[in-house]
Every structure is written in C-alpha cells, then in structure tokens.
ZAMARGU-4260 file (C-alpha; in steps of 0.2 Angstrom, whole numbers, plus 5000, padded with zeros to 4 digits):
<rodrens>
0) 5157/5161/4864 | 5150/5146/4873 | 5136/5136/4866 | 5126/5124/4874 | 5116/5110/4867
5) 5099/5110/4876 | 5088/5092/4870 | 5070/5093/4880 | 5061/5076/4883 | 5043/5078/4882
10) 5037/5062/4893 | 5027/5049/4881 | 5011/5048/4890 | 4992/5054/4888 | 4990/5073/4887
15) 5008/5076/4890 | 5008/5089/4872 | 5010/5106/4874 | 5007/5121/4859 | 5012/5135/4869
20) 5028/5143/4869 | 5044/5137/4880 | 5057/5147/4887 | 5073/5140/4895 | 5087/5149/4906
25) 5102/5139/4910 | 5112/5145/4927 | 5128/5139/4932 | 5140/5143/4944 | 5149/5156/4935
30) 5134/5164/4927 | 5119/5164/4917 | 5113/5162/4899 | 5097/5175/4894 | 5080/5167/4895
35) 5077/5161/4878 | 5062/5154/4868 | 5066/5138/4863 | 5060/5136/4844 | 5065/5122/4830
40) 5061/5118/4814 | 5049/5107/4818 | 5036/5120/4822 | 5025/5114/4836 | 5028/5098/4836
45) 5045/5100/4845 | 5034/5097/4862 | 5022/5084/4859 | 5020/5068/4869 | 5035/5059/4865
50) 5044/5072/4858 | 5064/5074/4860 | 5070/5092/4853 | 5086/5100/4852 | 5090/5118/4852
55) 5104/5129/4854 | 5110/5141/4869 | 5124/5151/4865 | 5134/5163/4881 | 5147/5177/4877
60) 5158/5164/4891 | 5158/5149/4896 | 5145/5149/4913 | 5152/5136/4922 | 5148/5120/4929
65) 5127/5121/4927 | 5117/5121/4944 | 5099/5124/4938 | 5088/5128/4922 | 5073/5139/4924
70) 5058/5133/4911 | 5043/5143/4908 | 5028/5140/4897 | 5018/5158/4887 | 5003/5153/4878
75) 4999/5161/4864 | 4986/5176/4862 | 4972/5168/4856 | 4977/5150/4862 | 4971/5143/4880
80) 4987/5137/4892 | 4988/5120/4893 | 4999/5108/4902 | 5015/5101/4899 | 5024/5083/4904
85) 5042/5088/4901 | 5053/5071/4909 | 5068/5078/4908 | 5081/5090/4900 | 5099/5086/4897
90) 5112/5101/4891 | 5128/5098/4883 | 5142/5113/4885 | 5155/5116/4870 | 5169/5110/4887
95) 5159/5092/4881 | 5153/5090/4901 | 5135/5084/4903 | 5120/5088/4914 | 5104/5079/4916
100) 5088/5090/4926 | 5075/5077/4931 | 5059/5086/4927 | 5044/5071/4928 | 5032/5084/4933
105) 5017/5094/4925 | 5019/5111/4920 | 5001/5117/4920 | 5006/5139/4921 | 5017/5151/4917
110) 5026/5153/4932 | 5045/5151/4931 | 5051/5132/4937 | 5066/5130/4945 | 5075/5111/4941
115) 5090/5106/4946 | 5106/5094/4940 | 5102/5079/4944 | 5116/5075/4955 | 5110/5069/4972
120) 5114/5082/4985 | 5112/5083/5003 | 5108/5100/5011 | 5124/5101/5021 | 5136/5100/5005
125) 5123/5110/4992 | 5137/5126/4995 | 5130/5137/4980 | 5119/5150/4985 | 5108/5149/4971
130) 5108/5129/4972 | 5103/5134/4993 | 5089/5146/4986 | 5081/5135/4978 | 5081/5122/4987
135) 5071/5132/5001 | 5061/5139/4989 | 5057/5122/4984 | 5051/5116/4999 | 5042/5134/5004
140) 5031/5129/4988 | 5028/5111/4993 | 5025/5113/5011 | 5009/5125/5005 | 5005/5112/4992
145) 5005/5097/5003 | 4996/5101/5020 | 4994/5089/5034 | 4975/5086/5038 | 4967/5078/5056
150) 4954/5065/5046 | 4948/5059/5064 | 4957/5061/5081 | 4971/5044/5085 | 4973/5040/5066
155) 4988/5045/5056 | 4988/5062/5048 | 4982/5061/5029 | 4985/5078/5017 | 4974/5093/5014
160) 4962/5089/4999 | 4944/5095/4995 | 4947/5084/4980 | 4956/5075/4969 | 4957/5091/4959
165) 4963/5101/4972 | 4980/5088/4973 | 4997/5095/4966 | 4997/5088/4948 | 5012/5080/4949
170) 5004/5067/4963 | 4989/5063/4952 | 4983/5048/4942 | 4987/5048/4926 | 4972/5048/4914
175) 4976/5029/4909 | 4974/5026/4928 | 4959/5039/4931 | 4950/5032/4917 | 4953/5013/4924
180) 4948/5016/4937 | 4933/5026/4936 | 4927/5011/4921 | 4929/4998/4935 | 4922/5006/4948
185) 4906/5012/4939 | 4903/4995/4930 | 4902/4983/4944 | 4889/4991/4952 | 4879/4995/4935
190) 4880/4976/4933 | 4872/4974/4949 | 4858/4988/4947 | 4855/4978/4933 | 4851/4962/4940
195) 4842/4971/4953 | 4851/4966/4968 | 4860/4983/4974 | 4846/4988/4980 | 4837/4972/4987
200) 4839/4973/5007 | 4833/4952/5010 | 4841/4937/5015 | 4848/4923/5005 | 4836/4909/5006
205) 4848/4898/4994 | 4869/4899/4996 | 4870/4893/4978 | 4862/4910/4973 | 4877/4920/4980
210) 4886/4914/4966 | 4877/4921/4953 | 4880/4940/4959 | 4897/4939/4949 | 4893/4926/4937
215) 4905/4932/4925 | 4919/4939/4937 | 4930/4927/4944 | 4946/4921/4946 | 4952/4904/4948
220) 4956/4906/4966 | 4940/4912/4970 | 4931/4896/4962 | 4942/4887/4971 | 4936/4896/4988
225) 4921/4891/4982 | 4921/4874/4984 | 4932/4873/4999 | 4927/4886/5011 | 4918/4874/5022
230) 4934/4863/5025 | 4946/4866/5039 | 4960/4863/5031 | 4956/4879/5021 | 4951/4887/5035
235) 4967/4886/5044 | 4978/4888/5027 | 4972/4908/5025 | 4979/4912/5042 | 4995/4909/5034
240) 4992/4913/5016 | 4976/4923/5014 | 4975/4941/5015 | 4979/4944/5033 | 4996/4934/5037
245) 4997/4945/5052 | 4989/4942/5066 | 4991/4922/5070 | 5008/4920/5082 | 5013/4903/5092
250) 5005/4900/5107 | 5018/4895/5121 | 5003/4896/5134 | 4984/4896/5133 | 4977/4912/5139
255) 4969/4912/5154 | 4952/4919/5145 | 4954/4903/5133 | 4949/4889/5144 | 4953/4873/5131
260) 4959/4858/5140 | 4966/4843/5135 | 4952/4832/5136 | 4941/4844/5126 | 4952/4844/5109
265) 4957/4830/5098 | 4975/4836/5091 | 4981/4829/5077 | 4997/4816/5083 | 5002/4808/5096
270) 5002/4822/5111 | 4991/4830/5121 | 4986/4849/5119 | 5000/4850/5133 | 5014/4840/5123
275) 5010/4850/5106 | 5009/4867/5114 | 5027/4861/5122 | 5035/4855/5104 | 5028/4874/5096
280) 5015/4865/5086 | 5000/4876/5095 | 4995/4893/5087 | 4983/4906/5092 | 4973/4919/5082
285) 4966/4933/5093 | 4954/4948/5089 | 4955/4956/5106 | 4954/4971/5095 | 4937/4970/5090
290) 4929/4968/5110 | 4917/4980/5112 | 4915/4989/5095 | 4901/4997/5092 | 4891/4990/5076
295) 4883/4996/5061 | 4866/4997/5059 | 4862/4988/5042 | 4844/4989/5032 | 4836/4996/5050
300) 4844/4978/5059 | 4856/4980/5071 | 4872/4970/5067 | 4884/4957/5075 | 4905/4955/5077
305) 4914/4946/5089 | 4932/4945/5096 | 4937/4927/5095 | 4949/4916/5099 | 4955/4903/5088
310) 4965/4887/5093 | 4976/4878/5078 | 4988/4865/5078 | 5003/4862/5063 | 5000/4845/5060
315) 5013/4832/5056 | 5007/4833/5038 | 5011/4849/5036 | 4995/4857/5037 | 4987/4871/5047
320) 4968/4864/5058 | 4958/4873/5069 | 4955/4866/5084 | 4947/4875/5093 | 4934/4894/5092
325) 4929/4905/5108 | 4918/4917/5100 | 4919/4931/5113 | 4933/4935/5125 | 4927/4931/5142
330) 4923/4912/5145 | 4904/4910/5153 | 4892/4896/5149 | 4883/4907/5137 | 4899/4908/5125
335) 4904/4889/5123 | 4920/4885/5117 | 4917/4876/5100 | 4925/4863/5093 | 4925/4851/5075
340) 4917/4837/5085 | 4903/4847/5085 | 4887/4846/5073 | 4891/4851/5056 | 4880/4869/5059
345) 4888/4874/5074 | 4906/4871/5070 | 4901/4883/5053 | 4894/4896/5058 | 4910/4897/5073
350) 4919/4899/5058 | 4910/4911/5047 | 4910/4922/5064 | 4929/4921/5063 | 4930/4925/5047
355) 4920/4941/5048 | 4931/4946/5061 | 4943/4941/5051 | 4937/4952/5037 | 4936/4969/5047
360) 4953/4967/5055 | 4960/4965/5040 | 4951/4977/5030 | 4953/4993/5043 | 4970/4986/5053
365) 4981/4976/5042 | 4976/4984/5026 | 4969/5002/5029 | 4981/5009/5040 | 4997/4999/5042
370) 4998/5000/5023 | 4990/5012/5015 | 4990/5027/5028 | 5007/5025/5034 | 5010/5025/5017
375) 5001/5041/5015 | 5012/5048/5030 | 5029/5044/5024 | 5025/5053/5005 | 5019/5067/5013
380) 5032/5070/5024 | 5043/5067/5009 | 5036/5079/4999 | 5036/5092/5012 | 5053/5091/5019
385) 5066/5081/5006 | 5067/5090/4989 | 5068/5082/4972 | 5089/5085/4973 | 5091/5074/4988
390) 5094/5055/4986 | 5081/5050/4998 | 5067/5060/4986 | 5074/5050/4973 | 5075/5034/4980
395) 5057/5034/4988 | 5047/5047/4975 | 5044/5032/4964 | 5035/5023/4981 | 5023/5035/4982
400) 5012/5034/4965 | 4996/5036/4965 | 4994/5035/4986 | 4989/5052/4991 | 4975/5051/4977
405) 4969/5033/4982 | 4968/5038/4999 | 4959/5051/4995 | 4945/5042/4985 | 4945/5029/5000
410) 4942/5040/5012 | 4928/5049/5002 | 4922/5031/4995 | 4923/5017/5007 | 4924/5024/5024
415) 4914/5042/5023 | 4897/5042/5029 | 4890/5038/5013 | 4905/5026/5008 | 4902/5008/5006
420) 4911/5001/5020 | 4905/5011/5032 | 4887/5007/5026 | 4888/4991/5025 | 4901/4984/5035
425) 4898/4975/5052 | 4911/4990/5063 | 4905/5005/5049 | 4901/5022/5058 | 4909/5025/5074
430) 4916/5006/5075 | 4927/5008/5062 | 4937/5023/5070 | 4938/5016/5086 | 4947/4999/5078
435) 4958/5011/5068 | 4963/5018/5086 | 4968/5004/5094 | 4977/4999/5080 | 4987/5012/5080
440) 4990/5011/5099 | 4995/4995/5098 | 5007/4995/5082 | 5027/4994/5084 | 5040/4996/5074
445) 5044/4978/5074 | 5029/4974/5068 | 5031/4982/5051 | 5049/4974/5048 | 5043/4958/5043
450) 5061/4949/5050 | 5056/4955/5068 | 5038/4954/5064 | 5039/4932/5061 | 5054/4930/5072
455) 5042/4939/5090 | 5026/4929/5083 | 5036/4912/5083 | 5032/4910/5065 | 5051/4906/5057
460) 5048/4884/5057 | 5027/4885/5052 | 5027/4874/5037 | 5020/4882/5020 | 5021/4899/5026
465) 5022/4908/5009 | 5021/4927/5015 | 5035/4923/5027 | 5044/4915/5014 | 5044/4926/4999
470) 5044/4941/5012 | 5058/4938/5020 | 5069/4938/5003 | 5060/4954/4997 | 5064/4963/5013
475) 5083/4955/5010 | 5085/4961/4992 | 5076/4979/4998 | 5089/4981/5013 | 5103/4977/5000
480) 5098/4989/4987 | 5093/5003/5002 | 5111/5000/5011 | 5119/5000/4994 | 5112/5017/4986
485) 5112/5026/5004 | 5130/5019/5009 | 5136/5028/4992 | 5128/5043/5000 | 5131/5041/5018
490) 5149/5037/5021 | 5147/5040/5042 | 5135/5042/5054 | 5138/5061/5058 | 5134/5063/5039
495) 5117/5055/5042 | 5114/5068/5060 | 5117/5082/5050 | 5105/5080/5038 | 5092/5092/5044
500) 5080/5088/5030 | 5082/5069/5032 | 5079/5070/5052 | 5063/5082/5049 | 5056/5069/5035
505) 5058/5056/5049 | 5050/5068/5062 | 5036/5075/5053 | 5032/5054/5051 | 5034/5052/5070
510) 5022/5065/5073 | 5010/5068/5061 | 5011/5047/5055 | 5014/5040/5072 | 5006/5053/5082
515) 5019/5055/5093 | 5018/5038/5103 | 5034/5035/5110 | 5028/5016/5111 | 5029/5011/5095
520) 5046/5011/5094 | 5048/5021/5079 | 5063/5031/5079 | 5063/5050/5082 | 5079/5052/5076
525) 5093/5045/5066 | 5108/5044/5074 | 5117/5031/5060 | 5119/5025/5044 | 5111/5006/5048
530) 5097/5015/5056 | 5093/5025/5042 | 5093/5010/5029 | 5081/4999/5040 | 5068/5015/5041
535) 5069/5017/5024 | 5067/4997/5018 | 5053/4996/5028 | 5044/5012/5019 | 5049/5002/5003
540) 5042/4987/5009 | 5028/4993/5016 | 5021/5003/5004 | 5025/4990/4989 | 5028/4971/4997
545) 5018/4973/5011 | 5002/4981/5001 | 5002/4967/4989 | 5001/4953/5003 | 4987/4961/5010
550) 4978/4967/4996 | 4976/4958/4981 | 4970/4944/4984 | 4954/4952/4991 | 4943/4946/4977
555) 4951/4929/4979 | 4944/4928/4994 | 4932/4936/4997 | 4922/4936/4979 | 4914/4920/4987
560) 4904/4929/5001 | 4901/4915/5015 | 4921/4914/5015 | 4923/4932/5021 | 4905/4941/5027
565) 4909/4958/5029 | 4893/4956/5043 | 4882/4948/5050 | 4864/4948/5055 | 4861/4936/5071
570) 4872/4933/5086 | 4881/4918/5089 | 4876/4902/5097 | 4877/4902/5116 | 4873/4885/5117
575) 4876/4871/5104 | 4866/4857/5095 | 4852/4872/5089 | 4862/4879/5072 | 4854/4873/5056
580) 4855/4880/5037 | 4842/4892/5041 | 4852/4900/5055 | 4867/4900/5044 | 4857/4908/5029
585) 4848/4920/5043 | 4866/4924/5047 | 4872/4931/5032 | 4873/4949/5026 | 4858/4954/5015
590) 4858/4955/4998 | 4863/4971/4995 | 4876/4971/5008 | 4885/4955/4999 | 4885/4965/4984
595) 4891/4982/4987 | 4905/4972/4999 | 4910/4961/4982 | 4910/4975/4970 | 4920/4984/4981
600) 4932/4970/4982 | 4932/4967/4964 | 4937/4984/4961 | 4952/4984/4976 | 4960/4967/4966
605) 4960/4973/4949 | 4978/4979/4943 | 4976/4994/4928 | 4988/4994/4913 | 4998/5007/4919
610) 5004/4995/4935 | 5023/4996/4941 | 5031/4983/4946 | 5043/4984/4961 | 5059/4989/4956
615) 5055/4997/4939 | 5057/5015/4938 | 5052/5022/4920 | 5056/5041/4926 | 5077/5043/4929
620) 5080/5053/4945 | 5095/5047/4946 | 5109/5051/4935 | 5127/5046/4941 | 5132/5029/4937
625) 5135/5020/4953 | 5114/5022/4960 | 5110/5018/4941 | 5119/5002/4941 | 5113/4998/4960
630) 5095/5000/4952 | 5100/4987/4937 | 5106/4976/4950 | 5093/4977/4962 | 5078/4972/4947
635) 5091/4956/4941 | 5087/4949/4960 | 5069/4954/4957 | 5068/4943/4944 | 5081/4928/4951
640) 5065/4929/4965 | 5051/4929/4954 | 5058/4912/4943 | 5061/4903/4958 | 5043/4908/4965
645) 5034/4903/4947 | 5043/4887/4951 | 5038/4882/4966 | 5020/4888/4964 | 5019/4875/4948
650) 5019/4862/4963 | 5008/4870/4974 | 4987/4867/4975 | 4983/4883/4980 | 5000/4895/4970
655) 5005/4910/4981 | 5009/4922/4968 | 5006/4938/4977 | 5024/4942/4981 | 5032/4938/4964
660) 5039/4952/4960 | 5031/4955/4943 | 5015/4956/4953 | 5021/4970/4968 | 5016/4987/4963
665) 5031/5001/4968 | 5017/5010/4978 | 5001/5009/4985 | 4991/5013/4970 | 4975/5003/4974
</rodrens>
C-alpha cells in the first residue's frame, strides 16, 4: 500500500469559501490513485477562505513520481455551485518526496481541472504523455478563453470581452479591488453633481475658483503645482520629472521648421544659442504628432491643439528653462515664435498650449498605449501560448494583474463614445485614434528599454533627471533577476530556438501587439539566451516601472487644471502684445470639462489596498529552490533601491517618489 498526504490551501481572500464537495485524483508516472472525495473532520470548514486541510490517499502501489492532480468540485442537491480559490495543493508520498501544484485560480464549475507539479518545464523536455496532453489541452482551453479582438484598425490588439463578466475568472479583480474601485470612481463625480459643476458647460471667470472643485482632494504635490505653475523653472522641471519623461531629447541642431536665432533668445550663461547647443546644454520637445488632428467638439464649441516646439536650456545651476515655444510646426508671421521676454499673457498662454499638448500625448501615447496596451498584448499572448508549467508563465503571470480588466473599463470608460476622454478631451473622437496610430508607427523597440531609450535622446549628463536615474537601476536590477531565473532555465541558445511555445508567445506579440511592423525593431524571433532576457525585462519593466512613471502622478499634476488643460477653447495668438487674463480664462476648458478631466484623474492616481509592490509575489508558482531564492534576492535590491531613493528625496524640493519600489505596482492595474 502506498499512502499519500494530500494538504489543500484554500487562498485567504474575499469569497474564496467553498461548501460543495471536492474530489481529488492524483496521476503519476506509474499510475493513478481513484477519484476520491476529499472529507475531514472538520466538516465544511475544511475549504473555507484561509483554510489549510489534510486528507489521506491511499494506492494498492506506490504511483510514482506525481505529474498532475485532477480536482473537481459537486455541489450539493439542494445547495447552489459556488466558487472556489484553492492556492495550491502540496502531496506527500509514504517514499517522503514532495510535490507542490500551483492552483491560484477559481474553480467556479464541476468540470474536472487539470494542475500540474509545479516544476517549471519547457515543452521540448515535458516527455510524459500525460504531462503533453495536458499541456495542449491547457492551452486549447485558454486560447477559446482569451480571444484577440481588432479595437480600431493600427492599434494593438486587446482581448475579446463583452464585459468584464465575460473575462476568465482567474484574470479578474478581486472584489477588494472591484469594490475600490467602483467606490472611487462613483464618488468623485457624486461630489461634483453635488456642487453642481458636472454639468455646468461655462467658462471660468475667476482662476481661484478652479481650486475649489476638489477642495478636499489633494495631495501635497498638487498644492504645490498650485502655486508654481506659472513659473518656468517649473515648467521646464516636468519635462524631466512630470508624468511624460519621454519625449524631450538634446538638440544637436535646430530644426529647420524652428527658426530661433541667436539674437532672439537670452540663454542662461555665457554663450550664445550656438555655443550652448555646441557644449549639449540645448533640448528640444516636439509634438510633431499632434499636426493635423482632428478636434473634439466640446459643449457645441469647436476645440483647439497644437503641435509645438519647445526650446530649453540646462542652466549652469542646474535647472531646466524654456527658452523658447513655436506653437505650430510651420514658421509664418501668423505663428510667432515666443519667448519669456514677452508680456506676462503671452509667454502664459504659450505655455498652457504646451501643456495641453503635453496632456494628450501623454495621456494617449506614453501612457495609453506604450504602457497599458502593450501591456495588454504581452498577457494575452502569454495566456494563449505559455502554460501555467512553463517558467516564462511563472515569471510574468504575476505582471499581468488586473490588466486585461482595466483595459477593458478604459476602453469602455474613457475613450468609447460616451467615455470621458473622448467627450471631453481636446483630440476625443476620431483625434484620439489617429494619435494612437502614429504612435504606434513611430514606436521602437529602443524606445521601450529605458538604457537605449536616454542614451539615443542624449539624456545620460541632464542634471536632476529622476526617472533616468531611478529607471536605469530598476531596469539593472530587473535584467539581473530575468537573466538569473531564465539562465537557470536556459543553459544555451538552441535551448531558447526550440521552444516553440516561447517563440509563438513572442510572435503572437509581433503581430497581434506590434501589428506586424517590421520597423519597430521588435524581434520576431528568438535566436539567444540574451535576446530572450532583454525582451522579457522590458515586459517587466514596462508594465510595472514604466506605468508608474507615467501614471501616478496624474492627479499631482494635473489636479491643478491650468497646469495641465486637457483642452482648450480659442486658438493661439498669431500675433503678440494682445493676450490678457480674459484670453487666458476664455482659453480654458469649461466647467464641466475641468471636472470630468479631474475626477478622472483622481481616480487613475489612487492606489487600492490590495496594491502589489514590484517584486512581491503573494501566489508561489515557483517551487524549486534556486528561482525561489533569485526572487528573495531580487526584493533585497528592491529595497537597498528604495532606502537610498527615500534618502535622497528628503533633500529634494519637489521628492521624486514614483520609482521607489514600495510605490511600483507589479502590473498595470490602474
């Protein structure tokens, strides 16, 4: 006879109880036990959330080393199904060997489950046929459950979903998060009903008013923004530390479209425009993406967003000035160039134009697709193609929480016909797809590994760069802990080309995340070992490091609307010395778009209390020792990173804290 101890881990969170009956077969590679019922003394408690029960299997012989357990859930006659969280189930043989299954996943039927040992194997060396079998009947489940979906043609692919419903459980929110979620979401605009601005479509007459839309939601940075916005040395610090870090780069030459000349611009030294350009001190922002874009249509006015340029200098105290704004591409005498010589109203509303440019780039570029849809691409392809036995599914599963659901509320929320962005936003409507376009044309590889990335935009000297320093170590200590778990995997490159699950994981992102352009750079293939841990580090990195840069500090700056109008109202100057506070308040979204835009932002900053921190994995997928002690490893830099960030950030007038670790969610979960 051969018994084996069976102890079931039932997950310790909300709903995760089940009452009905379990059943349990355990199949190993010399046979199979019967499917038994697994009953204990403690009645029906041996399954409730938290619960960890033991039971007994007993085998006439000994069934060998264990490859799979089957589990299956009965309700009773008279008692309804209900679901199940089992985490995971651990067998003990008489021989004294151990096996862990990974479960982390709910069981909402009483269809037989298939989950394997949790040793990581690759396709090419899972030699059992009953290991093979259901590892294709794995992925012939998932690849029904997780459909690839055309939102709108030139954007990355986003999964099949009528709603959020209709999502495999196991890809949910949890109800901590749901309810969160929906709380925040549906109180910032009851607040507003209630003060009666949702729905007021007038201009501001008085900027101090704008502060009262959110009296009692703010942060310190925000009041902070407040009171500086107005000030250049402001202006020029959120091109570097703000919410879009991503598009300013040093300018070795002025474009030819940019017409600044020495005489016109004061720099801050003793060179010319010429000289400072020459020593690397001359940057350039540039929102040649937004030329031409059709805009929304706001309270029955028609709205207004450039595509400017914007001169800055490094200055030898260390700070970041503008010196110069062309507020559309193509010089003429009706587009001056203008400068902060010029009269207080001018120079202002220059820069409030930039900053609403600045705010949709951001918003539907940097933020939208290069985080959370590619995001969305990589889990999707995961989940169709790697299954939960491979070590890629257990290194990256943990980076997708929460996205496919959050995408899916933002695509039904913020940028659907009747979302918020796309009503109130300056390139809403067909705007907004035709930025996402060329964003997606113009994206590279490079760009979304941040050591490329700062090195082709001439960034690696700037002073005070915060994302590019904090950035740079995340992306070194993610490498590390990628090359160390996939080098204990992958010993040589032909072990990496005949991973056929691996290459179609990266394929199914080329085409369905990349749509196939060959110019990005993104790989089709993996041919080696390096090429395979730089991929997966910048999957890591974008959908955890590279999502919190751009993303929570939306409120921060924007909760102050003058810093960052997600619209506006007139067209710009074409001739200066005519700007007054009235053209500047004229300017400004209405009233009801301000606060649709804040709430919205509101909600997109707030972290809920079921946030995980990068490098924290509360569900064990892997088992063996070596990944396990990588992973212990891995956090002990994390947190090396995040003392010396809280250090320097005590020293620091406006503190950079979005990269400390503690504060990087795994995934993209807002």
């Amino acid at each position: 006879m051969a018994e084996y101890k069976v102890t079931v881990f039932t997950a310790d969170r909300i709903s995760a109880t089940t009452l009905n009956n379990i059943f349990i077969k355990l199949v190993g590679t010399d046979g199979e036990s019967e499917r038994k019922q697994l009953i204990s003394l403690r009645g029906a408690s041996a399954f409730i959330r938290g619960a960890v029960s033991t039971f007994a299997v007993v085998c006439p012989t000994s069934i060998g080393k264990l490859v799979l357990i089957e589990l299956d859930k009965q309700s009773f006659l008279f008692f309804p199904e209900d679901s199940w969280f089992p985490s995971k189930v651990v067998v003990k043989s008489s021989e004294g060997q151990t096996f862990t299954f990974p479960i982390y996943r709910w069981i909402s039927d009483s269809v037989v489950q298939h989950f394997r040992e949790g040793t990581a194997l690759r396709g090419f060396e899972d030699s059992h046929r009953l290991g093979q079998n259901s590892r294709e009947q794995e992925l012939k489940k998932r690849q029904e459950d997780y459909r690839w979906n055309v939102y709108a043609e030139g954007v990355p692919h986003c999964i099949k979903a009528d709603d959020p419903q209709s999502l495999p459980c196991e890809v949910r929110f949890s109800f901590t998060k749901e309810t969160e979620f929906l709380f925040t979401s549906s109180t910032g605009l009851t607040e507003l009903k209630l003060k009666g601005l949702a729905d007021r479509k007038e201009k501001w007459t008085n900027i101090d008013h704008i502060g009262r839309v959110f009296c009692c939601k703010h942060t310190d940075l925000s009041e902070y923004v407040k009171q500086q916005w107005k000030k250049n040395e402001f202006f020029g610090y959120q091109f570097l530390n703000g919410v879009n870090p991503m598009l300013i780069k040093r300018c070795d030459a002025l474009p030819s479209n940019f017409p600044v000349t020495n005489d016109m611009v004061r720099t801050h030294g003793q060179g010319s425009l010429t000289d400072e350009i020459k020593k690397g001190n001359i940057f350039l922002c540039d929102y040649k993406i937004l030329e031409g874009v059709e805009t929304n249509t706001i309270n029955g006015k028609k709205q207004y967003l450039m595509a400017p340029l914007v001169l800055l200098q490094s200055t030898p105290d260390d700070g970041l000035l503008p010196l110069a704004i062309q507020l559309r591409q193509e010089p003429a005498e009706n587009n001056p160039i203008f400068l902060p010589s010029d009269s207080e109203y001018d120079w202002l509303l220059a820069k409030i134009f930039v900053r609403s440019a600045e705010f949709n780039v951001h918003q539907l570029d940097v933020h939208l697709l290069r985080t959370h849809l590619l995001a969305e691409a990589f889990a999707v392809s995961l989940l169709r193609n790697v299954p939960m036995v491979h070590p890629l599914y257990k290194l990256l599963i943990p980076h997708t929480r929460y996205t496919l659901q959050i995408n899916f509320l933002a695509r039904k929320r913020l940028i659907s016909e009747e979302g918020s962005f796309t009503q109130f936003a300056a390139s809403g409507g067909a705007g907004m797809i035709t930025i996402m376009r060329r964003s997606l044309s113009s994206l590279t590889y490079s760009s979304l590994c941040i050591p490329e990335d700062i090195a082709k935009r001439g960034l690696e000297a700037i002073p005070n760069f915060y994302y590019r320093e904090d950035g740079l170590k995340l992306w070194d200590i993610i490498h590390g802990f990628v090359h160390g778990v996939l080098g204990y995997y992958y010993k040589t490159d032909a072990e990496v080309q005949q991973d056929s699950e691996l290459q179609k994981w990266l394929s199914d992102i080329f085409e369905h995340g990349f749509l196939s352009q060959t110019g990005t750079g993104v790989p089709q293939r993996f041919t080696t070992v390096d090429e395979l841990i730089k991929f997966v580090t910048m999957v890591v990195f974008t959908g955890s490091v590279q999502h919190a840069a751009v993303n929570s500090g939306q409120y921060d700056y924007g909760g102050w609307m003058p810093n960052t109008p997600l619209t506006l109202q007139l067209p710009p100057p074409t001739k200066k010395g005519e700007a007054t506070e009235a053209t500047m308040l004229n300017t400004l979204p209405d009233v009801n778009a301000t606060v649709q835009g804040m709430a919205t932002l509101w909600l997109l900053s707030q972290k809920s209390t079921d946030f995980v921190p990068l490098g924290h994995y509360p569900e064990d997928h892997f088992t063996e020792d070596t990944p396990r002690r990588m992973i212990q490893d891995f956090q002990r830099q994390l947190e090396v990173l995040s003392g010396a960030i809280k250090d320097r950030n005590k020293h620091l007038k406006v503190p950079y804290t979005y990269l400390d670790p503690v504060e990087v969610e795994n995934s993209v979960a807002i």
